[in-house]
Structure formats: C-alpha cells, structure tokens
C-alpha positions as CSV (number, residue, x, y, z in Angstrom):
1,X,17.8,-198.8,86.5
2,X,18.0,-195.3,85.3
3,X,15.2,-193.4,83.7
4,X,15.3,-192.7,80.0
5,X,15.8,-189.0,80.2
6,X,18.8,-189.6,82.5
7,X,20.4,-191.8,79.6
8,X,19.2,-189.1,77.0
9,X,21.2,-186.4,79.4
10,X,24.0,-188.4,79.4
11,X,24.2,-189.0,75.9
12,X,24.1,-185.2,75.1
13,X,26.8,-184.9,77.8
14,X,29.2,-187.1,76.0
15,X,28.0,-185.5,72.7
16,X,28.9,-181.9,73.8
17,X,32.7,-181.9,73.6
18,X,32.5,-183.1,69.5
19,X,29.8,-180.4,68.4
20,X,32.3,-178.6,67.1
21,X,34.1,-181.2,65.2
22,X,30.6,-182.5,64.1
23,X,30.2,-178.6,62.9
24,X,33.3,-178.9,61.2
25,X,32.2,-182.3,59.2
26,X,28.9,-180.2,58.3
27,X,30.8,-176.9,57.2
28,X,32.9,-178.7,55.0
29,X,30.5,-180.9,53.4
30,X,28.7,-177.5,52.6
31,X,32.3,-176.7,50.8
32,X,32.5,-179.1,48.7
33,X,29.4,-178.7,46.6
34,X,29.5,-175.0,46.2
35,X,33.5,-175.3,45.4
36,X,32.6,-178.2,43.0
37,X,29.9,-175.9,41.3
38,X,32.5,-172.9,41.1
39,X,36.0,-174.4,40.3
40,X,34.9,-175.8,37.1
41,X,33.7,-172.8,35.5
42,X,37.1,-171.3,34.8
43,X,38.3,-174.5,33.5
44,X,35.9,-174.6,30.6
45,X,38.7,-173.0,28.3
46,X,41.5,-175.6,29.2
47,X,38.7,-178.4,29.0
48,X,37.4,-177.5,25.3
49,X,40.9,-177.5,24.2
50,X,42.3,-180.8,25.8
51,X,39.5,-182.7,24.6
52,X,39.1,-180.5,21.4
53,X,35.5,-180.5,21.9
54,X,32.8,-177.5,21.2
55,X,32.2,-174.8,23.9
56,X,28.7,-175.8,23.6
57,X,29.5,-179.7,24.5
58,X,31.8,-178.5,27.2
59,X,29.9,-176.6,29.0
60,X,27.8,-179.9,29.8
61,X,30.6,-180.6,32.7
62,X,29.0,-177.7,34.3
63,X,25.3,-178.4,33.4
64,X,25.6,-182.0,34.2
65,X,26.1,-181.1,37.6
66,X,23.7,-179.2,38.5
67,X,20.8,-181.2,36.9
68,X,22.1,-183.5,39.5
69,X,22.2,-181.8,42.0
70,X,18.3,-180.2,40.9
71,X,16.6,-183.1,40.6
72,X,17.6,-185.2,43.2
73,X,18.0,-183.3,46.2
74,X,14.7,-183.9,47.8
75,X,14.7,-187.5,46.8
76,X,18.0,-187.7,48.6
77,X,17.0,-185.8,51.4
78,X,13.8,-188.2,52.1
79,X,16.3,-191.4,51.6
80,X,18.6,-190.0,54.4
81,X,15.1,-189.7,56.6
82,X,14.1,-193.1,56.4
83,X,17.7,-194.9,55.6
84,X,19.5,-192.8,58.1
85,X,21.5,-189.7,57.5
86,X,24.9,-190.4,58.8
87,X,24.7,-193.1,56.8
88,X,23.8,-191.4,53.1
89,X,26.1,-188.9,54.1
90,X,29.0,-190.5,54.3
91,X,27.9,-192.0,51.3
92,X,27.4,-189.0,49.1
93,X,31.2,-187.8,50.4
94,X,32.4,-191.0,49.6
95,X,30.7,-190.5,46.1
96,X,31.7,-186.9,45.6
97,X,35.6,-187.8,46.1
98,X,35.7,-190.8,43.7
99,X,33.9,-188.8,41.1
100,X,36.2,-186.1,42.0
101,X,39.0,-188.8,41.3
102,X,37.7,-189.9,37.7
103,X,37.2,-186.4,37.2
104,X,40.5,-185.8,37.1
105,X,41.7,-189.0,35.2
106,X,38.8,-189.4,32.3
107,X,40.2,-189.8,29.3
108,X,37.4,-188.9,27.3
109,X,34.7,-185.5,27.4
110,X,31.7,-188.0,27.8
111,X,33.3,-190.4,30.7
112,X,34.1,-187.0,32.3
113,X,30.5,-185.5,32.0
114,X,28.8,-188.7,33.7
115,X,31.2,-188.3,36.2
116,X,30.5,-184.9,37.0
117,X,26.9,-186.0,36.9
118,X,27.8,-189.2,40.0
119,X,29.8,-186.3,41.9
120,X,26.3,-184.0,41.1
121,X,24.7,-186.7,43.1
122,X,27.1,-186.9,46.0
123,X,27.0,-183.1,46.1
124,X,23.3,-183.2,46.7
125,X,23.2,-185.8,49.4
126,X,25.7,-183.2,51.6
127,X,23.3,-180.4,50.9
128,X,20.3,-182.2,51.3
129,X,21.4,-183.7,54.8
130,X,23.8,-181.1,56.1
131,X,21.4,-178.8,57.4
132,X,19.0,-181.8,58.5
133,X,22.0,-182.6,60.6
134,X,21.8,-179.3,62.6
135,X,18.7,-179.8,65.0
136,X,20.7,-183.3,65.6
137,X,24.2,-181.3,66.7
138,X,23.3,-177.7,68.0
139,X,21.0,-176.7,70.2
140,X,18.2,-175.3,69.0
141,X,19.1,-171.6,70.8
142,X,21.9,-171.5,68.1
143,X,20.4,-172.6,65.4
144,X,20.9,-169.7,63.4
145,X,24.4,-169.3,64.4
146,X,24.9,-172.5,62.8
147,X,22.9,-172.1,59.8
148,X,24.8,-168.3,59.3
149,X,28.1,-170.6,59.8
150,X,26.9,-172.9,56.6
151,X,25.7,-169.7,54.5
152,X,29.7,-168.9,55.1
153,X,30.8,-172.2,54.4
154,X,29.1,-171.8,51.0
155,X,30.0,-168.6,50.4
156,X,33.7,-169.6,50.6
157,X,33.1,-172.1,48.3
158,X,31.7,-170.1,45.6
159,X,34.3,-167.3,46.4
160,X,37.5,-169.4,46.6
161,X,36.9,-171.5,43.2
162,X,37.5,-169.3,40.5
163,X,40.8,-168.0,41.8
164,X,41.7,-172.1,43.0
165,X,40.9,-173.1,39.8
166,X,42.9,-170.5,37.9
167,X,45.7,-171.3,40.2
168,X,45.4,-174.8,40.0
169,X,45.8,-174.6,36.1
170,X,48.2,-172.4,35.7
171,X,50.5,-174.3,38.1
172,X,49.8,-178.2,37.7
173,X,47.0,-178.7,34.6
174,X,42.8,-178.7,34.2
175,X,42.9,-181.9,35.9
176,X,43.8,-180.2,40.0
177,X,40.9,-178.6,39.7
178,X,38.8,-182.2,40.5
179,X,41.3,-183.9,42.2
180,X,41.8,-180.5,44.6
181,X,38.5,-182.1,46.3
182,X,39.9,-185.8,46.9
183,X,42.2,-184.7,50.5
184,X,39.0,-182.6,51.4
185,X,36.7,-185.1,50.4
186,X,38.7,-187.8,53.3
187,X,39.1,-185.1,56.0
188,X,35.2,-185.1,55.6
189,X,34.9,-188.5,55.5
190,X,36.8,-188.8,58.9
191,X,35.4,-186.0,60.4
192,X,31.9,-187.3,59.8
193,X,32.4,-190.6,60.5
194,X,34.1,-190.0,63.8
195,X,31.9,-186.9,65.3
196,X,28.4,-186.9,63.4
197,X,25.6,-188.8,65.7
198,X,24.9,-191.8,64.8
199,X,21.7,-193.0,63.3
200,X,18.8,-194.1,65.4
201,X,17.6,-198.1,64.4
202,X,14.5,-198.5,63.6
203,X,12.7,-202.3,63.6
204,X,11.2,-203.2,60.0
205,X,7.7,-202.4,60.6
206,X,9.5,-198.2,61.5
207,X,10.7,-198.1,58.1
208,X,8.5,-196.5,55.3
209,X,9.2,-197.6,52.2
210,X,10.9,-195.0,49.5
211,X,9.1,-193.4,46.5
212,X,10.9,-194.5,43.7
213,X,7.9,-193.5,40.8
214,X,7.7,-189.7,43.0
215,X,11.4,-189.6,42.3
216,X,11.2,-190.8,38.7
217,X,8.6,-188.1,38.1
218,X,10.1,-185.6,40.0
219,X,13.6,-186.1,38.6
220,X,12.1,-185.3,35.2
221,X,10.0,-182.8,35.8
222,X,12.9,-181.0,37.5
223,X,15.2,-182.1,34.4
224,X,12.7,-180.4,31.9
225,X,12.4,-177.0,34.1
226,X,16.1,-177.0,34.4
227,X,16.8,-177.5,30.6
228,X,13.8,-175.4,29.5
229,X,15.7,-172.3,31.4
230,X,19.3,-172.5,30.3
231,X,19.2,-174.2,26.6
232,X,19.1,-171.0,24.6
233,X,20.9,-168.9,26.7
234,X,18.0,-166.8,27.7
235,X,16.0,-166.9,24.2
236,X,13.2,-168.9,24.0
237,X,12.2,-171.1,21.0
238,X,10.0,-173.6,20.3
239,X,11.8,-176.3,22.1
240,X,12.1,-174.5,25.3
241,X,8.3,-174.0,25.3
242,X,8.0,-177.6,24.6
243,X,10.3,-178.8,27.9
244,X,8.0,-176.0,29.9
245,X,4.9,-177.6,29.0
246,X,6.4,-180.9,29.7
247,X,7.5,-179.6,33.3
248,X,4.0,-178.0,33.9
249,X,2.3,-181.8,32.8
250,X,5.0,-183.2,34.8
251,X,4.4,-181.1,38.0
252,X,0.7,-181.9,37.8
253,X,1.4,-185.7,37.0
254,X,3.4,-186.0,40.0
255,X,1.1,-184.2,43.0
256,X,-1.8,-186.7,41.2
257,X,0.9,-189.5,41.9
258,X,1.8,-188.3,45.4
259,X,-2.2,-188.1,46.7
260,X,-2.0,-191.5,46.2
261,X,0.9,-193.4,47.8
262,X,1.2,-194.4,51.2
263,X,4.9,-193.5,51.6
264,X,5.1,-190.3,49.2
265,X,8.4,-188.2,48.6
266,X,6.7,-185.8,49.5
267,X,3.8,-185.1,51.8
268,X,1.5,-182.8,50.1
269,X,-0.2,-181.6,53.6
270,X,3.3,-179.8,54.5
271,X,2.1,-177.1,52.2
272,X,-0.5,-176.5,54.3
273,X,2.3,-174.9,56.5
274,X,2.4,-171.2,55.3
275,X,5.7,-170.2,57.0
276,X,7.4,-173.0,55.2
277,X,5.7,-172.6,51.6
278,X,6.2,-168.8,52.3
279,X,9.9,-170.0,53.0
280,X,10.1,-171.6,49.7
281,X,8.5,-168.6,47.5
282,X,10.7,-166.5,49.3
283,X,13.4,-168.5,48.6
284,X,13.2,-168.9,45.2
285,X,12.8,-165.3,44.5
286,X,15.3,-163.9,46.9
287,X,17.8,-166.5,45.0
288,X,16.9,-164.9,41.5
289,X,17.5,-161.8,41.9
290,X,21.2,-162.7,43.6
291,X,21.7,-164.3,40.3
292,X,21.1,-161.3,38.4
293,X,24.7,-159.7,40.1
294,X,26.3,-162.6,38.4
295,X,24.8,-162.5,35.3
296,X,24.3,-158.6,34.5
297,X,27.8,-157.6,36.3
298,X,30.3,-158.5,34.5
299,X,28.5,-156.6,31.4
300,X,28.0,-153.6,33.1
301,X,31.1,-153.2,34.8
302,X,33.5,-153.8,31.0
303,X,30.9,-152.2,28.4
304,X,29.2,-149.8,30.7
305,X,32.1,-148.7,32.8
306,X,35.1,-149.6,30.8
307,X,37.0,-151.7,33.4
308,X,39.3,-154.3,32.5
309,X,39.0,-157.8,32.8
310,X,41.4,-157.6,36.4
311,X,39.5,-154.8,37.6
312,X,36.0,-156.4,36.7
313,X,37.1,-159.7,38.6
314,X,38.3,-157.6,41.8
315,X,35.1,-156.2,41.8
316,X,33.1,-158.8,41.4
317,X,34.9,-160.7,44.4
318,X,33.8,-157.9,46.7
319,X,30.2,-159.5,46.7
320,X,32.0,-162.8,48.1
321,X,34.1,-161.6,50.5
322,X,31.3,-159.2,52.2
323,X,29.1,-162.4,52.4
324,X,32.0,-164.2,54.1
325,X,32.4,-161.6,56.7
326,X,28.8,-161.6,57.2
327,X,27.2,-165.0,57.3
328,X,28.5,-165.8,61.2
329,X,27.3,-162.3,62.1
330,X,23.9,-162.7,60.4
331,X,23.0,-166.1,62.4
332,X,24.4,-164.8,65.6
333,X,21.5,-162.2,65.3
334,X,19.3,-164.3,64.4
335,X,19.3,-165.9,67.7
336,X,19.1,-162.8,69.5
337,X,16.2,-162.1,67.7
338,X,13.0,-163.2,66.2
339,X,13.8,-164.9,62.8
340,X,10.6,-163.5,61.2
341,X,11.9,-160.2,62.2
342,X,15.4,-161.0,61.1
343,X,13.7,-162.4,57.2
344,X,11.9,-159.5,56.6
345,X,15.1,-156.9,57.8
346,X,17.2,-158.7,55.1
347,X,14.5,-158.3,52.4
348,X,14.3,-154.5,52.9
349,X,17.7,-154.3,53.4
350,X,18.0,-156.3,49.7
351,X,15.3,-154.4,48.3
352,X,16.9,-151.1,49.4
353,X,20.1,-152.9,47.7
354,X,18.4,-153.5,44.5
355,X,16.9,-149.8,44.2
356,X,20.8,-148.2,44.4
357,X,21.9,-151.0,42.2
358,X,19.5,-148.9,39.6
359,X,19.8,-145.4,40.2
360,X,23.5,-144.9,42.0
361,X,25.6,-144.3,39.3
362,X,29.0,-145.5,38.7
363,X,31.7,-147.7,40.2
364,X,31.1,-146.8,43.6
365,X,27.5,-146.7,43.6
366,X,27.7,-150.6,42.2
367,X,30.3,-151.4,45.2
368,X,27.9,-149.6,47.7
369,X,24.6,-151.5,46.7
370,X,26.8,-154.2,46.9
371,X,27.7,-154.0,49.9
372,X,24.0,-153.5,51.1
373,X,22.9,-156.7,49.0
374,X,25.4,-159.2,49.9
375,X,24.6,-159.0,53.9
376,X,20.8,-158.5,53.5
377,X,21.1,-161.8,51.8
378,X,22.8,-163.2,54.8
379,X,20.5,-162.1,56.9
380,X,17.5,-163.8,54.7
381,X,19.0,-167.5,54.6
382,X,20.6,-167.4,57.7
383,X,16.8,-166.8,59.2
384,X,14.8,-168.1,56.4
385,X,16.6,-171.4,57.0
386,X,16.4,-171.2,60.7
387,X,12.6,-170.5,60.9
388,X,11.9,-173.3,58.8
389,X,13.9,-176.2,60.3
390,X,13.8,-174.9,64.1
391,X,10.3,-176.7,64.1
392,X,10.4,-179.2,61.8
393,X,9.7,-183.4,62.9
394,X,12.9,-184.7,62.9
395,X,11.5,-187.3,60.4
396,X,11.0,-185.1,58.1
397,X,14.3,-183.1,58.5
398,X,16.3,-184.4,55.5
399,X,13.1,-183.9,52.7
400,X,12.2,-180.3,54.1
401,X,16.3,-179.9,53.7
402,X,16.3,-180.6,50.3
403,X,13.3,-178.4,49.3
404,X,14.9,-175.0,50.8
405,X,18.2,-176.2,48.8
406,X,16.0,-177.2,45.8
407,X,14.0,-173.8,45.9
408,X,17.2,-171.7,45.9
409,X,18.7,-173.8,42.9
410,X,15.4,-173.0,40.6
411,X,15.9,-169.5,42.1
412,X,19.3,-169.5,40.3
413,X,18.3,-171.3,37.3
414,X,15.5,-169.0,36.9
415,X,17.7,-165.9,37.2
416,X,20.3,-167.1,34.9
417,X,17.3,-167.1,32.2
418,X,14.9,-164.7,32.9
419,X,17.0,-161.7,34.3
420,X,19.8,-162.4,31.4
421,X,16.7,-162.1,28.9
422,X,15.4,-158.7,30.7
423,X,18.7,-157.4,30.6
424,X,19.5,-158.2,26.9
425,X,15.9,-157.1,26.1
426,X,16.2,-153.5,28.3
427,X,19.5,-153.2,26.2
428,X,18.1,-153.3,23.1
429,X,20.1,-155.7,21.5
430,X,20.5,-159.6,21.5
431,X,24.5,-159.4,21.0
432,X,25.4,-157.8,24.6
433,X,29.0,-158.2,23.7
434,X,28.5,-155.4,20.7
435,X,25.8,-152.9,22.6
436,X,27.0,-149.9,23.5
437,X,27.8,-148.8,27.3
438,X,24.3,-146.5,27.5
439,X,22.2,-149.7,26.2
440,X,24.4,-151.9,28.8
441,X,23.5,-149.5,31.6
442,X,20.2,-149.0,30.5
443,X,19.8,-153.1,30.8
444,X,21.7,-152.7,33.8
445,X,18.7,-150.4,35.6
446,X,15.6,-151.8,34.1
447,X,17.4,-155.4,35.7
448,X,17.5,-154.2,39.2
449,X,14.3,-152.3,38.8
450,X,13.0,-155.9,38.5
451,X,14.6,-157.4,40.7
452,X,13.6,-154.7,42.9
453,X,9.8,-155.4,42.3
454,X,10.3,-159.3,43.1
455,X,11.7,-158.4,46.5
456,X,8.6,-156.5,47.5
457,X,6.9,-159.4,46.3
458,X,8.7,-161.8,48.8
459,X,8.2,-158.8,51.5
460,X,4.5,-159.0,50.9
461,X,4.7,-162.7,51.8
462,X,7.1,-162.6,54.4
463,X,4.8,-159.8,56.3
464,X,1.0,-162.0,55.6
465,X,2.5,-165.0,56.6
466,X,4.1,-164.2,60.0
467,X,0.9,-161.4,60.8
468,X,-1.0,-164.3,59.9
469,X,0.9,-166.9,62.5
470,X,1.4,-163.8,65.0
471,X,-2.2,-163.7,64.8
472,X,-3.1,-167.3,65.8
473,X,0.0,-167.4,68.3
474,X,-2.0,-164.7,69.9
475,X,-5.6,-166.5,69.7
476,X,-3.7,-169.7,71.4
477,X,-2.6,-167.6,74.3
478,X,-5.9,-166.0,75.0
C-alpha cells in the first residue's frame, strides 16, 4: 500500500496540468461581480424611463446589489468553509446567471430590484470563495501572482462595464446589459465544475453547524451602516444618525452573540491576529480614499477644468486601464519580495499619489497622480491579500475571504459618503453642479489632502504591525 503523502503527490500531479483552467474559473468568477456592479450604472437613464419610475426608485437596482453583496459576504464565505466551496460556488454562478436572466426579462421595477438583490447574493459567494480557492490551486510561492491576476480580473470588470453597457444599449436595449452575463455565467459554470478541486467529505460529527442568528445580526447591522452612508447623498439628517446608532447597537449586539456560540460566524480570537486586523484597517481605508477618484473626478475635471463630457470619460478610464496593466506585475513582485515590504511600498507610493492629486495643477498633474495612484493600489491588494491568506487554516479560508472583500466594500461605501461630503463642504456649497470652478478645485485639494492624511494613517499601521511581528519572528529564532 502506498503511503499517504505518495497519494497526496499524486493527486497534485494530476492537478497541475488544470491550474490554469482552474485560474481561469476563478478570474472570471471575479468578473462577473465587478461587471455586474459597473454595467448597471449607465443604464439607470434607459431604466427610469422604461419603467417610468423616479431616479430615486431606480437607483435601488444599483443599491440592492450591493447591500447584498455587504451583508452577506462573510456569512457566505463561512457556509462555503463548512458546506464546501466548490460546491457554494457553483451555486452562487448558477445564482448570478439566472438572476442575470430575470434581470433582463422583469416586467416590472420591483421584480427587477429583488432580482438584482438574488444576483447580489450570487455575486458574493464568487468573491467570498474565489480567493479562498487560491491556497487550494496555486502554490503558495505564487500566491501573489495569482491574487495580482484577480485584482486585474476585477479591474476589467469595473473598467469594461460602462463602455459594454452603453454599447449594449445603444445597439440591442437596457435589457443586454443583464443578459450580457448569462454565456459568461455557463463558461464559468463549466469551467469550475470541470477544473476547480473538489471538496474534501467530512463525516457528520466534522461538520460545525452554521450561525444563522450571527448572520441575522450581522446582515442588519451591515444593512443599517450601508444605508446610513448613501441615503442622503452625503448629508446627514436625523434618520441617518438613527441607522448609525442602530449599526453601532447592532455591532455590539452581535460580538455579545458571537462570545457565546459554539460554532460562531465569526471567531472573535482571529482579531487577536494583528497582521490580519491591521489588513482589514488598512483595507478599509486604502479603499476610501480610491473612492474619492470616482466621486470628486468627474466634478473637477467638467467645472474645474472645463472638459467635456467625452473628454471627462477618457480620462477617467485612464485610472482603469493603468490598473489593468499593473495588477499581474504587482503580484509577480510580490513573490519576489516580502509582502509587508511590498504593502507598505504601495501606501507611500498612494500617499505620494494623493499629495499631487492636491497640489499639481491641471490636466496633466490629475493624469500623473493618476498614474502614481492606480499602481500603488495594485501593489497594496495584490500584497495585502497575499499576506493575509498565505497563512491562513484552510478552514477558515472562505470567512477570512469574505472579511478582506467585506472591508474594501465599507471602504467604498464610506468614501462615497464621507469624501463626497468633504468635498461639497471644502467647496462651499451644497449644489456642486452650480459652484464655481475655484470652489470645485478648492474641494478638489482639501479631498486629497484627506485622503492623503488617511494613508499615513494606514502607513502607521502597516509599519507597527509588521516591526511588531518582525520583532517576535526575531525572538523565535534566537
């Protein structure tokens, strides 16, 4: 009889000549959920006029989606670690194409919302699990290749879906925009099913059972930050405070739950790891201030510079494109090198970015701190992602998955809020539309001077947490 680790060779033999096709099933089904989140956006228009509804109720097909996606990624992420991944991830793409399908077909603005919230779900079961799925494909020296290959993946997404979209409904109506994602959604499906590994059984007394009152609380709590930051549009009344309290209660409600269950959603001693809760704060504030390019630029570049609507989306796809180009690069480096080293590069690099995004002037001062920003960012996920899943059980894989994704979301909820308020308050008026192009510029520095000051707060993390584990790496060897 042969020995186990003979058979466990073996296996990875036979494994080695899909990894690239299983790398293909994870690239896409990081896509599909940043194409989902993009493509819809420019079909708001087309959408409030074929179902003659409100901009306000419309833009609910956006919003719908990414509560979904907010509030149950981790939960989805700990289902895939005790159900299985492989199998909740052909799930969720199975999920996101049928939504995608009544998407395109719903006949009324409600039926369409709810649908958009079921393909929310499916969209965060692929993120959750897709970079669980990594230390299961790669090996773990190219990690970061892999996880700079997703960041692309991503990027494309976001890139690619307002130009699809505009495309798609010019040509053949709002409804190509969903049902663009159903031949994707199969080739995903195949791909996945055929090349992904498959999960390992476990016997009945293996299995933990699932948290469903975590998730419940979560879920809400989640729901109440997400709401609290984007009903208003960045101006805070008395029920925004309200929903803040209530996710402040809720937050606290659910760690008192979670001391107290024997399978919780989460474990509360993983905070107790610094490089990962450093990797969440980090996270969270690196994904704010990218927001702030998308909510502050296309202001500064119409009223401030005086570009046209053409000119103002050519620029604004030169953030994309750069990321594109960079995201393979950024996790090839990261395996040459040390990822702490590479996290704290793309910080300066991004703070550096932020600084000439407030004091270069001009169009090709914005395009040069653009171009510094977009690849420092590559560098941080590509790293940042790396450095936290390289060493993490792989039981715990698919929860710790959907935390980074859920950190970067509140990142970009956060940013949508709080960087459009500093801007409209550094501009000196509520009505941005009617300010004039010194106030918009004005906004425009005070933003990035901000944004600026949160990356040196993330840099002050980044360098106590990895002195501090450099520190006790040392102590261990001597």
């Amino acid at each position: 009889m042969k020995p186990i680790i003979a058979e466990r060779g073996e296996a990875i033999a036979e494994r080695t000549p899909s990894v690239r096709w299983a790398l293909a099933s994870l690239s896409l089904s990081m896509l599909l959920p940043s194409l989902g989140t993009s493509i819809a956006n420019v079909g708001l228009p087309s959408l409030a006029q074929a179902f003659n509804a409100a901009f306000q109720d419309v833009q609910w097909i956006v919003l719908a989606y990414l509560l979904a996606i907010t509030t149950l990624i981790v939960s989805v992420g700990r289902l895939g670690d005790i159900t299985g991944r492989r199998r909740l991830l052909l799930i969720g793409i199975l999920l996101f194409t049928l939504a995608s399908i009544l998407c395109g077909v719903a006949p009324t603005l409600w039926l369409m919302i709810a649908a958009r919230a079921v393909q929310g779900l499916g969209a965060a079961i692929m993120m959750a699990l897709t970079m669980a799925f990594v230390g299961e494909t790669v090996p773990k020296e190219r990690t970061g290749s892999a996880m700079g290959l997703l960041g692309t993946m991503s990027a494309i997404g976001t890139a690619l879906g307002p130009s699809l979209g505009g495309f798609l409904i010019a040509g053949l109506g709002w409804p190509a925009i969903f049902l663009v994602n159903v031949p994707l959604g199969v080739l995903t499906f195949v791909l996945a099913y055929r090349h992904l590994p498959a999960d390992i059984s476990k016997g009945r007394t293996d299995r933990k059972g699932f948290d469903l009152a975590g998730t419940l609380l979560l879920a809400l709590t989640l729901s109440a930050y997400a709401l609290a930051m984007t009903i208003g549009h960045g101006r805070f009344g008395l029920l925004n405070v309200a929903l803040l309290l209530t996710a402040v209660f809720g937050t606290g409600l659910f760690v008192f739950a979670e001391a107290r269950v024997a399978s919780p959603l989460i474990q509360l001693t993983v905070f107790r790891n610094r490089v990962l809760t450093a990797s969440l704060a980090m996270n969270m504030l690196v994904s704010t201030v990218m927001m702030a390019t998308l909510v502050v630029a296309p202001f500064y570049l119409s009223r401030a510079l005086g570009l046209n609507q053409a000119l103002v989306g050519i620029v604004m796809s030169i953030g994309p494109v750069i990321s594109i180009l960079s995201g393979i690069p950024a996790g090839r480096l990261v395996d040459r090198l040390d990822a702490p080293f590479v996290v704290v590069a793309g910080l300066v690099v991004m703070a550096a970015a932020s600084v000439a995004m407030a004091v270069l002037p001009g169009i090709s001062g914005y395009i040069a701190a653009i171009a510094m920003l977009t690849p420092g960012y590559q560098l941080f996920q590509a790293a940042n992602n790396t450095a936290v899943m390289a060493d993490v059980h792989p039981d715990q894989r698919g929860v710790i998955s959907g935390m980074l994704n859920l950190s970067r979301n509140l990142g970009l909820i956060t940013g949508a809020s709080v960087m459009g308020a500093v801007f409209a308050f550094s501009s000196g008026t509520p009505d941005i539309t009617a300010a004039h192009p010194e106030a918009v510029a004005s906004g425009m520095r005070m933003t990035f001077a901000v944004a600026a000051a949160l990356l040196v707060v993330a840099l002050v993390i980044a360098a106590g947490t990895y002195r501090r584990r450099a520190l006790g790496e040392s102590r261990v060897r001597h």
